[in-house]
Backbone as JSON, one array per atom type, in Angstrom:
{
  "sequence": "XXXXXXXXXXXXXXXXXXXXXXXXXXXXXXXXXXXXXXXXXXXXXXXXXXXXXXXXXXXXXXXXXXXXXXXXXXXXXXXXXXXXXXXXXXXXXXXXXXXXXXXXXXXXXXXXXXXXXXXXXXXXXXXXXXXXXXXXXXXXXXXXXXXXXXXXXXXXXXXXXXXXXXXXXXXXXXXXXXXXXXXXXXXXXXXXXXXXXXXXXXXXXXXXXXXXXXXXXXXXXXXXXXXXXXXXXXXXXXXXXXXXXX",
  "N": [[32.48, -36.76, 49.84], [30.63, -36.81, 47.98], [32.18, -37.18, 45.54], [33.01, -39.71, 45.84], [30.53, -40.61, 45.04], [30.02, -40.24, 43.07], [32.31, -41.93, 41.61], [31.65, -44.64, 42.36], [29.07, -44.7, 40.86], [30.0, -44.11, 38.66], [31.74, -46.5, 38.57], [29.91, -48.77, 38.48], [28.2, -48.25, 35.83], [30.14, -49.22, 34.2], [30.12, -51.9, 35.3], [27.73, -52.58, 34.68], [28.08, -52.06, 31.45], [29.97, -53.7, 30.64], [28.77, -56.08, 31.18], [26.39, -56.18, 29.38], [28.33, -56.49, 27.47], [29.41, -59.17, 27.29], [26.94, -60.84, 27.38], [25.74, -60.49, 24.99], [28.17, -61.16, 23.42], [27.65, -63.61, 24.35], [25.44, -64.57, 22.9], [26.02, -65.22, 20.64], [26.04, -67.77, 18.39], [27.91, -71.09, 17.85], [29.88, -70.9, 14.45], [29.3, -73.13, 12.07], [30.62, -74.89, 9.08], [31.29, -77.27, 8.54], [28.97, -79.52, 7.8], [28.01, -81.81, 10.71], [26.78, -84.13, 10.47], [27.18, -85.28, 7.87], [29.76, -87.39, 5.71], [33.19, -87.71, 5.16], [33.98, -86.49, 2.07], [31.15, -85.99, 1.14], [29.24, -83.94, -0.44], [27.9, -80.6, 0.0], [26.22, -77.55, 0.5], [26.07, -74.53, 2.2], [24.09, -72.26, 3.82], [22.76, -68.51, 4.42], [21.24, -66.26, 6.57], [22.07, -62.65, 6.07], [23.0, -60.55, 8.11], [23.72, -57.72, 7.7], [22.08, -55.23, 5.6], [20.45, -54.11, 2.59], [19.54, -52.7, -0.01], [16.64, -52.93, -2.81], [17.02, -51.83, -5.32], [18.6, -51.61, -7.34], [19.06, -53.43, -10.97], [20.6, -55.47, -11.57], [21.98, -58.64, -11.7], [24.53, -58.9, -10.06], [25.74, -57.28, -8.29], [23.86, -57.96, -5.89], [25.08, -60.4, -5.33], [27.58, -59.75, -4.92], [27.04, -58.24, -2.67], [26.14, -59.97, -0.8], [28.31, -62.25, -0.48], [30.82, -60.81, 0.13], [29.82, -61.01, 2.79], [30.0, -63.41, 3.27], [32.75, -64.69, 2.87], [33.7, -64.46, 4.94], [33.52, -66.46, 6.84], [33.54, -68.99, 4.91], [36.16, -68.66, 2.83], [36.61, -69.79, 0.63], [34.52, -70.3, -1.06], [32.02, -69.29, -3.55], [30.02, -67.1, -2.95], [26.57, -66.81, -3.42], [23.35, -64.64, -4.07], [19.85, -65.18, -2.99], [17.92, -64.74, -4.57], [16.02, -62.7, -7.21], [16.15, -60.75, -10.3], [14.43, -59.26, -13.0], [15.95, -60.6, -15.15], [17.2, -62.4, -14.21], [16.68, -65.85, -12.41], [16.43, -67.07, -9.23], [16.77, -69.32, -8.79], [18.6, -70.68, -10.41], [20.77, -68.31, -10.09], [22.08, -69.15, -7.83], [22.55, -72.14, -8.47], [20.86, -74.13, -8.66], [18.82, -74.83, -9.85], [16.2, -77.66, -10.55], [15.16, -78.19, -13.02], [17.49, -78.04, -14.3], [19.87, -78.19, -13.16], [19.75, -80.8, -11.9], [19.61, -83.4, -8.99], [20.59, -82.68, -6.93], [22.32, -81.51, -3.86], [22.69, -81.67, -0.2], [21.53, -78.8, 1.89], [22.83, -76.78, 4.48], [22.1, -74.71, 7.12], [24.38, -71.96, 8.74], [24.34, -73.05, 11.74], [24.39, -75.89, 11.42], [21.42, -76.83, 10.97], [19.43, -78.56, 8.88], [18.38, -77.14, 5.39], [17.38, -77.87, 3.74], [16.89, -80.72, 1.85], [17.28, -81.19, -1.15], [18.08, -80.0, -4.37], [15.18, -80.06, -5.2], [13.51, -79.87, -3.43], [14.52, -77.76, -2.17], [12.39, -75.55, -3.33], [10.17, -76.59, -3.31], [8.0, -75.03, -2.03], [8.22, -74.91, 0.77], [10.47, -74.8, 3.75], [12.97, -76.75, 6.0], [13.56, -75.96, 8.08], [11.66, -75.57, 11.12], [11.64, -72.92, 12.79], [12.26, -71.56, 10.97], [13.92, -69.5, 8.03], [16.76, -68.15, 9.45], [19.19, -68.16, 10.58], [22.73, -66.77, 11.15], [24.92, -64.55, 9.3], [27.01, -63.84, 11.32], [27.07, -65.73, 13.41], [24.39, -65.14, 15.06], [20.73, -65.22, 15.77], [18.17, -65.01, 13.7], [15.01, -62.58, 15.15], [11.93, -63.91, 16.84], [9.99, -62.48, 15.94], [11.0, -62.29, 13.28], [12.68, -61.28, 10.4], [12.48, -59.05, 7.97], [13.0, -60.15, 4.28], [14.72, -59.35, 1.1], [13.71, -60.78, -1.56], [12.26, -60.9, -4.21], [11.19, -63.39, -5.61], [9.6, -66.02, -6.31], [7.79, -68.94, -4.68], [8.7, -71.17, -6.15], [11.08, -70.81, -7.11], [12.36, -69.01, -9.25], [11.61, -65.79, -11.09], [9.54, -63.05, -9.61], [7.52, -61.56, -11.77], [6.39, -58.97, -11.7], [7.42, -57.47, -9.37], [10.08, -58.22, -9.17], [13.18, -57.9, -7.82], [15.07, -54.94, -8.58], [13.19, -54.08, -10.57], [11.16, -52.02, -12.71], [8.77, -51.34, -11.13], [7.63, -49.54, -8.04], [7.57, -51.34, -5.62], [8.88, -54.2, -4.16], [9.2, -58.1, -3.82], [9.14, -59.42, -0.78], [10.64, -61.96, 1.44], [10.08, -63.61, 5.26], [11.89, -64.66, 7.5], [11.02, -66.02, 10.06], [9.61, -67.81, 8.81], [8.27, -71.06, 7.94], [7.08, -72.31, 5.52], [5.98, -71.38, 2.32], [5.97, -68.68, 2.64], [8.78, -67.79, 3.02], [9.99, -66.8, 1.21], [8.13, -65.57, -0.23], [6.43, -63.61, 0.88], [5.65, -61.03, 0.95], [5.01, -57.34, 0.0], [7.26, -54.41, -0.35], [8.64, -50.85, -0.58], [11.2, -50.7, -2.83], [13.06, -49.35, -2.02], [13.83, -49.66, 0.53], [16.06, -50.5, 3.19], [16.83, -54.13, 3.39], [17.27, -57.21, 4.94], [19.49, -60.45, 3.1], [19.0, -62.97, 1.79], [21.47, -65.84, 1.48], [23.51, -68.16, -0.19], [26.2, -70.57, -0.81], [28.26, -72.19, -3.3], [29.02, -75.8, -4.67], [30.29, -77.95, -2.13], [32.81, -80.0, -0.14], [33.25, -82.39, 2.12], [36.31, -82.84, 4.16], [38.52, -85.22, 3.89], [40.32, -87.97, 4.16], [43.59, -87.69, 2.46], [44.08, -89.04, -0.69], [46.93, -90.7, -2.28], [48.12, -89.71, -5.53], [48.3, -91.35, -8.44], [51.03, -91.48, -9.5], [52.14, -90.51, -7.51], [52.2, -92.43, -6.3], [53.62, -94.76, -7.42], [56.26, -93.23, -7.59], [56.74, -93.46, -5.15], [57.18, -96.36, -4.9], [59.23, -96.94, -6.01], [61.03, -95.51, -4.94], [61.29, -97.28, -2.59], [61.84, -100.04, -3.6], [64.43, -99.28, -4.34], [65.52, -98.26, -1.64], [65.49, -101.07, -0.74], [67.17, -102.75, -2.68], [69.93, -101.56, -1.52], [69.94, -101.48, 0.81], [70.53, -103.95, 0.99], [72.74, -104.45, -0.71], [74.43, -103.36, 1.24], [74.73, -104.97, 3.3], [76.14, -107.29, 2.09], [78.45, -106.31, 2.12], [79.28, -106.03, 4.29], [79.27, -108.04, 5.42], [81.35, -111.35, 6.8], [83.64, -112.9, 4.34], [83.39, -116.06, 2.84], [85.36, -118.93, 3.29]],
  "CA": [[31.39, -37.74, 49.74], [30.16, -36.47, 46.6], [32.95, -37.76, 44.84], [32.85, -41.09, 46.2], [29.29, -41.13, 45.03], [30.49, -40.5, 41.06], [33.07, -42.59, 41.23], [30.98, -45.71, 42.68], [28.77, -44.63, 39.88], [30.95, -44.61, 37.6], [32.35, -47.91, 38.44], [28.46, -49.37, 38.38], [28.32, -48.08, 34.75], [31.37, -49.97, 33.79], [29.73, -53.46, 34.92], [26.77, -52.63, 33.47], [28.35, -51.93, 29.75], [30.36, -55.15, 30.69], [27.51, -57.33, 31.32], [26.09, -56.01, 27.89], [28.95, -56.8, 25.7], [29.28, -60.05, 27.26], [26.26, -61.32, 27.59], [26.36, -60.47, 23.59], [29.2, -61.86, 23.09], [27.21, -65.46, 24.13], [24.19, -65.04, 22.2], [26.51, -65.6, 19.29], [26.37, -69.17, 18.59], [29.35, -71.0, 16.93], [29.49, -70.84, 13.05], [29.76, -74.27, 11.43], [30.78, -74.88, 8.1], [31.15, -78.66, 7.93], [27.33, -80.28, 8.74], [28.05, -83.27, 11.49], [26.08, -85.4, 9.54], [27.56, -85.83, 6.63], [30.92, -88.01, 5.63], [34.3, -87.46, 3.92], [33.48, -86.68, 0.68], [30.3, -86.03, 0.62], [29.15, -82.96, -0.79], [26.91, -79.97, 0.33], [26.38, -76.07, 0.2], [25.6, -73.65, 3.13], [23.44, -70.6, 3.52], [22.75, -68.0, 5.8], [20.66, -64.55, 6.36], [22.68, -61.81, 6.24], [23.39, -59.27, 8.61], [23.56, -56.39, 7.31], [21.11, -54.87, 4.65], [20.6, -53.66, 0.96], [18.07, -51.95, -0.97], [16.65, -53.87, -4.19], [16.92, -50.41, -6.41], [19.3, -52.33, -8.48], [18.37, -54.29, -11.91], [22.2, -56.6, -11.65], [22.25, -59.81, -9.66], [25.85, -59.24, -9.54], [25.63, -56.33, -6.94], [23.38, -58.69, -4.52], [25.98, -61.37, -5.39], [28.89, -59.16, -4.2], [26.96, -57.64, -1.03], [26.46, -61.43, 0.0], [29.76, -62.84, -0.93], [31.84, -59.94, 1.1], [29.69, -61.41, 4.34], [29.65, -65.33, 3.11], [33.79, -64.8, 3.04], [34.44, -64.22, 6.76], [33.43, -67.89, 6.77], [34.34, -69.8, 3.77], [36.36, -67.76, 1.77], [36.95, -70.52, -1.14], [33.15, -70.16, -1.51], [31.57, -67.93, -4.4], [28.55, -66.94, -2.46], [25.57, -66.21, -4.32], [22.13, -64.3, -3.68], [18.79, -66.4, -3.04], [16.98, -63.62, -5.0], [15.95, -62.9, -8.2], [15.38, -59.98, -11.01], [13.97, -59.2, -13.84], [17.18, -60.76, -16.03], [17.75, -63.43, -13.04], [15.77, -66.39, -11.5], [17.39, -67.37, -8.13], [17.57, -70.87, -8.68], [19.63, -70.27, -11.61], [21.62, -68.1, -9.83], [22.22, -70.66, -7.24], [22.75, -73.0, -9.18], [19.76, -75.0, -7.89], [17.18, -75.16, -10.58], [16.22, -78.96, -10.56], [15.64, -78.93, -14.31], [18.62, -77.89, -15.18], [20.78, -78.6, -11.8], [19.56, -81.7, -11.49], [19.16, -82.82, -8.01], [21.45, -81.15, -6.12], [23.04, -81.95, -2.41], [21.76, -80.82, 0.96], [21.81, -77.6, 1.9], [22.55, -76.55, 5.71], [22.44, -73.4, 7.51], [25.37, -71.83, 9.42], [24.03, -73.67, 12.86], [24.4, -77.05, 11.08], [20.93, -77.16, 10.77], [19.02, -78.56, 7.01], [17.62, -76.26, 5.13], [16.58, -78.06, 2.52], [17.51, -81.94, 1.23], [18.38, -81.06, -2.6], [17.39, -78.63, -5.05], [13.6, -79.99, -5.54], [13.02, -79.87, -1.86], [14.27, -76.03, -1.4], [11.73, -75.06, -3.65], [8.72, -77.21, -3.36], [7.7, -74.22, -1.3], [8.89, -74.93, 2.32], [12.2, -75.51, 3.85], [12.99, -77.83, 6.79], [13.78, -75.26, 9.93], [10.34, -75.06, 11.86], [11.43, -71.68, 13.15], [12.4, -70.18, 9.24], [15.45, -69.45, 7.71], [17.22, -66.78, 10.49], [20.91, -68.18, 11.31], [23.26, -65.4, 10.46], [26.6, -64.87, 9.01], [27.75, -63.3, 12.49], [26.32, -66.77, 14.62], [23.06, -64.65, 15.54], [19.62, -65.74, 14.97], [16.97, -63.59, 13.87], [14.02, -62.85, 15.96], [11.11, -65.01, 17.01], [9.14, -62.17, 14.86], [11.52, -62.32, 11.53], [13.19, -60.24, 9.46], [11.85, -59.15, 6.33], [14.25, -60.33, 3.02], [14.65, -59.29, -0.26], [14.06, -62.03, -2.71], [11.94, -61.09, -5.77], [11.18, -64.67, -5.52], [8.29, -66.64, -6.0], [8.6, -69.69, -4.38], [9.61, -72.46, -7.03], [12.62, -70.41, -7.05], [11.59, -67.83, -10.27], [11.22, -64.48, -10.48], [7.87, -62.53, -9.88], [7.25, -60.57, -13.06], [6.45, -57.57, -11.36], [8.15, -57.15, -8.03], [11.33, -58.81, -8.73], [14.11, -57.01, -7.41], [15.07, -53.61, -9.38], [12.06, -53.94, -11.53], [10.38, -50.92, -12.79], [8.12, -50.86, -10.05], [8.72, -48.88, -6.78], [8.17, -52.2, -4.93], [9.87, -55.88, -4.67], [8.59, -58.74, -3.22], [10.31, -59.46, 0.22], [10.19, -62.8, 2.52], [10.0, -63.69, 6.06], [12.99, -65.23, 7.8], [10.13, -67.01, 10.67], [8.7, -69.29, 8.51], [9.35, -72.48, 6.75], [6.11, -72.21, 4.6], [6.16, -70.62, 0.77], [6.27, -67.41, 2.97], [10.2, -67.72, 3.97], [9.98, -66.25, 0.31], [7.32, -65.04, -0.49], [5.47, -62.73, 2.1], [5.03, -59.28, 0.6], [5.61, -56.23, -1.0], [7.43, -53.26, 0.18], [9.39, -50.13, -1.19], [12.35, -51.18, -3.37], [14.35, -48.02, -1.28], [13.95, -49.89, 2.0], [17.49, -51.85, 3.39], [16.27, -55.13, 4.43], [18.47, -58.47, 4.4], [18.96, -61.07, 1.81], [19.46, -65.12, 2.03], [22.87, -66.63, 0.31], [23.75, -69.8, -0.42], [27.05, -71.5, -1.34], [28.65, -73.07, -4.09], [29.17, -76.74, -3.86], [31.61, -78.02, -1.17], [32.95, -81.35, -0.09], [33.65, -82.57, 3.64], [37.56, -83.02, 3.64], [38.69, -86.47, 4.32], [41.86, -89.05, 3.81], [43.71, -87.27, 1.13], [44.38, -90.52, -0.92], [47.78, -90.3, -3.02], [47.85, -90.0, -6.97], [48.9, -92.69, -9.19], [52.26, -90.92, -9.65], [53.07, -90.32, -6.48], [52.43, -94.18, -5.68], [54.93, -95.28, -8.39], [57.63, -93.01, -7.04], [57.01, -94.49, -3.81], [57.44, -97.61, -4.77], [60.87, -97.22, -7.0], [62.02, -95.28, -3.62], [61.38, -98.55, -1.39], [62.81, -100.77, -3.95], [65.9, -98.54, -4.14], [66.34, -98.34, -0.55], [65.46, -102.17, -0.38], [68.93, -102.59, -2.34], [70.95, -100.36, -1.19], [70.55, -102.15, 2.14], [71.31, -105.6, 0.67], [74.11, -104.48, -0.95], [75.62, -103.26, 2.18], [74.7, -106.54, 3.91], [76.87, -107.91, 1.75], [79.89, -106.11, 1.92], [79.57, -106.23, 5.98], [79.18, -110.08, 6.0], [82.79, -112.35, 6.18], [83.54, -113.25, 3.13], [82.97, -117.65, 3.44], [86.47, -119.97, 3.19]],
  "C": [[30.8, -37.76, 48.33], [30.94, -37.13, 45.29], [32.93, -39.34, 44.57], [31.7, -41.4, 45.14], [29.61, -41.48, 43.46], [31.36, -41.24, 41.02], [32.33, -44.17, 40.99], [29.66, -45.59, 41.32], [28.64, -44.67, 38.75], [31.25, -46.23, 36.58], [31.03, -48.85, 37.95], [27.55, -49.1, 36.63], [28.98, -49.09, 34.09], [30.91, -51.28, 33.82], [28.57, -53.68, 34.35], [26.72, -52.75, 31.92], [29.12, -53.65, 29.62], [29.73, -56.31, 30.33], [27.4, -57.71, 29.92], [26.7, -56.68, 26.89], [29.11, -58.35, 25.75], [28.15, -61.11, 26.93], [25.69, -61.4, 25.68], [26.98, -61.4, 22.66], [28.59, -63.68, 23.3], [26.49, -65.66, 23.66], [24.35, -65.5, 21.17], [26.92, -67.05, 19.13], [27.4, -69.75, 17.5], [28.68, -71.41, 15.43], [30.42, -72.42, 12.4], [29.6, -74.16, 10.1], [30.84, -76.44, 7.54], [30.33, -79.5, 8.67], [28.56, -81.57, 9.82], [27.74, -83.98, 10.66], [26.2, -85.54, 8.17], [29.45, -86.78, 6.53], [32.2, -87.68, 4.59], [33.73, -87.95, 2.78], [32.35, -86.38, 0.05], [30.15, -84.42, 0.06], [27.86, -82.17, -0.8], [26.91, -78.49, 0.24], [25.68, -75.58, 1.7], [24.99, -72.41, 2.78], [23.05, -70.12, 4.91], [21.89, -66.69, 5.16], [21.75, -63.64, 6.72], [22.67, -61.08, 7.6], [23.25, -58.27, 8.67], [22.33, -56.09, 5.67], [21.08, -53.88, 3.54], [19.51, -52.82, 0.52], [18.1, -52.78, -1.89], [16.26, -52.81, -5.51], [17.25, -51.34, -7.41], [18.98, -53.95, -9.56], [19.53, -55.56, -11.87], [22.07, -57.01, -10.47], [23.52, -59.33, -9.59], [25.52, -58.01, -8.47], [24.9, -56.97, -5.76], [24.2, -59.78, -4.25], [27.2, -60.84, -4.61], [28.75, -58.75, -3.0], [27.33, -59.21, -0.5], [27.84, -61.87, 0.22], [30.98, -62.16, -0.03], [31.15, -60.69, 2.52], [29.96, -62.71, 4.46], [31.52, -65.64, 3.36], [34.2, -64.56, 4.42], [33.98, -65.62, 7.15], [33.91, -69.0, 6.09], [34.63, -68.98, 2.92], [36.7, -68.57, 0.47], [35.35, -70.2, -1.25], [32.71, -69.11, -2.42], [30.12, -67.83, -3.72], [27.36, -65.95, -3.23], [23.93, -65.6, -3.86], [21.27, -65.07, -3.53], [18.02, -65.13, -3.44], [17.01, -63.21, -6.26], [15.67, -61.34, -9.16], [14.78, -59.88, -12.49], [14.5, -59.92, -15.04], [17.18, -62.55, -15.63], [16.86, -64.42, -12.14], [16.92, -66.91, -10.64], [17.32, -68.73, -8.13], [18.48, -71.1, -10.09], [20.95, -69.3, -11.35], [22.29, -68.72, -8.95], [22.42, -71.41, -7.8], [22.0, -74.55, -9.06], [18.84, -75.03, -8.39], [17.5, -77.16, -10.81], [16.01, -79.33, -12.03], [17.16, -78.74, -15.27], [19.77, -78.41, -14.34], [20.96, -79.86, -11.42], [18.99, -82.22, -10.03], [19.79, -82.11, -6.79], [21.83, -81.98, -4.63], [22.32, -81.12, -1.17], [22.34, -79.85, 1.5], [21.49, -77.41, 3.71], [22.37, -75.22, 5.87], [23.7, -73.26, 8.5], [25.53, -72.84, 10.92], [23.86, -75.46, 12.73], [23.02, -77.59, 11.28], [20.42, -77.26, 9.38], [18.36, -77.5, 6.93], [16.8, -76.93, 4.44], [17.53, -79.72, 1.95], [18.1, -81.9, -0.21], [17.43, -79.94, -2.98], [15.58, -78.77, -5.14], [12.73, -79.65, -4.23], [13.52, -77.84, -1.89], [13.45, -75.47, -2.31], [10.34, -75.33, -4.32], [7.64, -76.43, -2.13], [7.39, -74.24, 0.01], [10.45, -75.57, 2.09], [11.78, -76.29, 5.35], [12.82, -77.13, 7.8], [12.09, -74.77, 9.91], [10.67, -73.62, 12.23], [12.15, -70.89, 11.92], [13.65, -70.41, 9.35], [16.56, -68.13, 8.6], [18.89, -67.3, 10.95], [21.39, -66.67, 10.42], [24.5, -65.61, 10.15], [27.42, -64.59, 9.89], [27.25, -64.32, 14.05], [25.31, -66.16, 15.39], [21.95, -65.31, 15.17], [18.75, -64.56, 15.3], [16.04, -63.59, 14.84], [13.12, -63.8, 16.02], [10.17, -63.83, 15.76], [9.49, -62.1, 13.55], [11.79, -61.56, 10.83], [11.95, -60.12, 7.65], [13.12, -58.94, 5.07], [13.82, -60.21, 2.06], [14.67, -60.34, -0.78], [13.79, -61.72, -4.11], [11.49, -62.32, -6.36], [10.06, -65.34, -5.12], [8.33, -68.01, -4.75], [8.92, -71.6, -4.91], [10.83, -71.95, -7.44], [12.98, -68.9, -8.59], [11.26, -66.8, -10.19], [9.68, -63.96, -10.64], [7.49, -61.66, -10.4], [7.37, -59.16, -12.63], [6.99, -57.01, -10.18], [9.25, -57.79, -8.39], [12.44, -57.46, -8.48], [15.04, -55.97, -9.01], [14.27, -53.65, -10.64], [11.97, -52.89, -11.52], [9.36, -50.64, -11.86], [8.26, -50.65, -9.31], [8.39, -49.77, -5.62], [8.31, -53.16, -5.38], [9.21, -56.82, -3.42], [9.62, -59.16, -1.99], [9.93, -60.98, 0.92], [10.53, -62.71, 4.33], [11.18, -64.87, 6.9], [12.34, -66.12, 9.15], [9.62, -67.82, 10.48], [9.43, -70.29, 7.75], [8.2, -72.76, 5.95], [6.17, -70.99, 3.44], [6.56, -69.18, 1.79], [7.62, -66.68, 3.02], [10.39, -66.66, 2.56], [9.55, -65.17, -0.42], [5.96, -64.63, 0.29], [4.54, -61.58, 1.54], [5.8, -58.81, -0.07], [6.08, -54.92, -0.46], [8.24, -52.2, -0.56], [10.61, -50.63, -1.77], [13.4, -50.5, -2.41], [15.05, -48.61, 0.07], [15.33, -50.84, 2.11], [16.89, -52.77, 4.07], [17.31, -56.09, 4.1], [17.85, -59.11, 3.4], [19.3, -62.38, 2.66], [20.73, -65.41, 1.0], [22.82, -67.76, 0.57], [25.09, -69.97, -1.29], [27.59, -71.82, -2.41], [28.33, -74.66, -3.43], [30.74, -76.86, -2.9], [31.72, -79.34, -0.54], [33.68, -81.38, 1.66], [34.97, -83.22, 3.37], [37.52, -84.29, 4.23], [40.03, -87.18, 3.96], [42.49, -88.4, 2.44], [44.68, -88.91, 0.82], [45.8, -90.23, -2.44], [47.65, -90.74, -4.38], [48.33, -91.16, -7.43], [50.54, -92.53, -9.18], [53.08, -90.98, -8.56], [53.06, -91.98, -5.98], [53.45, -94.82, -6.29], [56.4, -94.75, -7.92], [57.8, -93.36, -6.16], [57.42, -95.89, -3.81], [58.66, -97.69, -5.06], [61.44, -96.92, -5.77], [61.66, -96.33, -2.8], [62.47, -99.75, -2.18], [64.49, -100.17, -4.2], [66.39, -98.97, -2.69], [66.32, -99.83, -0.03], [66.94, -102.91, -1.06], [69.75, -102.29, -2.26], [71.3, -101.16, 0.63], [70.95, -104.17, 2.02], [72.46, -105.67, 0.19], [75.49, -103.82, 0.06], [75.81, -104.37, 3.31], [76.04, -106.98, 3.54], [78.28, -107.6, 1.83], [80.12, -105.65, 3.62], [79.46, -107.62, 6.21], [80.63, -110.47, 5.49], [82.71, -112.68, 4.87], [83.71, -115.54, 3.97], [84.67, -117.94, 2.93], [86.38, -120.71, 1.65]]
}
């Protein structure tokens, strides 16, 4: 009897861990890469909150560029994915490539869940973005909590770094944002230990919705010589299958 009891126990374990991984397994919503709402051709950039988490010890964007970029590639791997965060060296709309005086104005920016983030470069940093519930999709189709992660940025929020907290500054903290809001905060929240691992925000290169690939000039010309070729090639066998006339 006793046995029975651990086994049935056992087994009642088993659909319990089941449940778990499934039920998991659906919270993960699918990861889009090409918005709905846009048309062959047009052209746009994606971003997402990370995942996994960093410290902002370090004075080199390229090390927040490379954490991102290893998670932004299990999605679009033609993409050079770049930090949304800034240091002492580095303003993040410059590393983005999303400063509006220099960028111009830029294309719209989704998140993984094909929702906007942001309409062009002057809009993601007229200090809100578009998602009412913050910037939280993830690079693993999760969304953050209803209470919000806290992200490294260093980042004021016209997109610039913040003299004294930017990420691996000399001071032993960095300014972090809030992945719940869509007010200056998503950015610019607070200040916490540089030591701490918290996530970051990436963003994209540009990228173009694929559409009709339309053939070169070249290749239209050889197409054409090959039609008129095979146009007489079959007249001249007309002719030598037709009677000859009296």
């Amino acid at each position: 009897m006793k046995h029975i009891m651990i086994r049935a126990f056992k087994f009642a374990l088993s659909i319990v861990g089941l449940l778990v991984v499934t039920l998991g397994q659906a919270s993960a919503g699918p990861i889009i890469t090409v918005p709905t709402s846009l048309s062959p051709g047009d052209s746009y950039r994606l971003a997402f909150l990370t995942s996994q988490k960093i410290d902002a010890t370090n004075l080199n964007i390229f090390v927040y560029n490379s954490f991102v970029d290893g998670l932004g590639d299990t999605n679009v791997i033609v993409s050079d994915w770049r930090a949304i965060g800034s240091t002492s060296f580095t303003d993040a709309r410059d590393n983005t490539g999303t400063n509006p005086n220099l960028d111009g104005v830029g294309v719209p920016i989704f998140m993984l869940n094909d929702e906007l983030l942001a309409n062009n470069n002057a809009d993601l940093w007229d200090g809100s973005i578009a998602p009412f519930f913050g910037f939280r999709y993830r690079d693993d189709g999760l969304s953050a909590g209803a209470a919000g992660e806290a992200v490294w940025t260093g980042t004021l929020e016209d997109g610039t770094a913040q003299p004294t907290y930017a990420l691996g500054s000399a001071f032993p903290l960095s300014l972090y944002g809030s992945s719940s809001v869509s007010g200056p905060e998503w950015i610019n929240w607070s200040v916490g230990p540089k030591s701490d691992a918290r996530h970051m925000y990436t963003m994209s290169d540009l990228l173009v919705v694929p559409g009709a690939v339309v053939p070169e000039p070249s290749s239209l010309i050889l197409l054409g010589i090959g039609a008129v070729g095979l146009l007489g090639y079959r007249l001249r066998r007309k002719r030598k299958l037709s009677p000859m006339s009296s």
